[in-house]
C-alpha positions, 0 to 999 in steps of 0.5 A, spaced: 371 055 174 365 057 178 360 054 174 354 057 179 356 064 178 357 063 169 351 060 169 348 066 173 349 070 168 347 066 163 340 067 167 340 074 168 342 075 159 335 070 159 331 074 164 333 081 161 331 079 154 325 076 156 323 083 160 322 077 167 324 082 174 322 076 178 328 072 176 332 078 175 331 079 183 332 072 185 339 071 181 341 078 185 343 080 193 338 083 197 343 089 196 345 089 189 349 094 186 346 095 178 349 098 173 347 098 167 348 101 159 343 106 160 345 109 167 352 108 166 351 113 161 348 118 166 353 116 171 353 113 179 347 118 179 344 113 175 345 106 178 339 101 181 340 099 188 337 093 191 332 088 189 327 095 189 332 097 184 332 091 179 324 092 180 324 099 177 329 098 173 326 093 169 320 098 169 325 104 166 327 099 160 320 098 158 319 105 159 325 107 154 326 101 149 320 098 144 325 092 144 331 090 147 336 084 147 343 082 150 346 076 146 352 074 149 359 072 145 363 069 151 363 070 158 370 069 162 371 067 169 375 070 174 373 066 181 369 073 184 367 076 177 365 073 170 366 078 164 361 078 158 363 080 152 357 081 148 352 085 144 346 090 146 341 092 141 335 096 143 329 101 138 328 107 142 320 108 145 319 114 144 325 116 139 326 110 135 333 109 136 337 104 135 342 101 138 346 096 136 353 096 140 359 091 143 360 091 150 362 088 156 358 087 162 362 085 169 359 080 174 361 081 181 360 075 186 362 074 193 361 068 197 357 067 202 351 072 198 348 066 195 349 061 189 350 064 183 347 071 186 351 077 184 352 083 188 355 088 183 353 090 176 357 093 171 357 096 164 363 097 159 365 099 152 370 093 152 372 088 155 380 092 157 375 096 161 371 091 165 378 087 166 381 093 168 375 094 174 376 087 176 383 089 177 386 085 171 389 087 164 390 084 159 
């Protein structure tokens, strides 16, 4: 089990919730590829690139959500990726929506890029999904 990479998402879950993009770019390779729930549902168009990305991207989610929280239900190892299966809860800014959703998250990790840094980021509706990404099925 590499331990370095799921502590790394369990790092990257407490810089998320505590809106802290400095730690964020530090626990990310200088060209990460970043996916999250709300570009997904743009599409690749809307995926952050690089630590500049990350910056901005922590910048749109100040923007968009009055709050904002990722808990984390299980994280699962499979040596490169590390599969989260959790919850995302967020209210609107301007809209007052509220989000409150199960999900997954796929962590991608490559040796030689650092300890504990990932280079890709992906969301998911469920876990098959991100397992089916990483090239496993259930």
């Amino acid at each position: 089990m590499s331990e370095e990479n799921v502590q790394a998402v369990r790092d990257w879950v407490a810089a998320i919730n505590a809106g802290d993009s400095g730690r964020l770019v530090e626990l990310a390779h200088p060209q990460v590829d970043y996916m999250p729930y709300l570009a997904a549902l743009s599409g690749a168009a809307g995926t952050y690139r690089g630590h500049q990305g990350l910056r901005q991207y922590m910048r749109d989610l100040a923007e968009a959500w009055s709050s904002y929280e990722v808990e984390i239900y299980t994280l699962e190892d499979l040596g490169d990726d590390v599969v989260m299966e959790g919850r995302l809860r967020g209210k609107g800014r301007t809209s007052g929506l509220n989000v409150d959703a199960e999900m997954a998250w796929l962590h991608t990790f490559r040796p030689g890029t650092g300890e504990g840094r990932y280079v890709r980021l992906r969301y998911f509706p469920n876990r098959s999904d991100a397992l089916e990404a990483a090239g496993l099925s259930e």
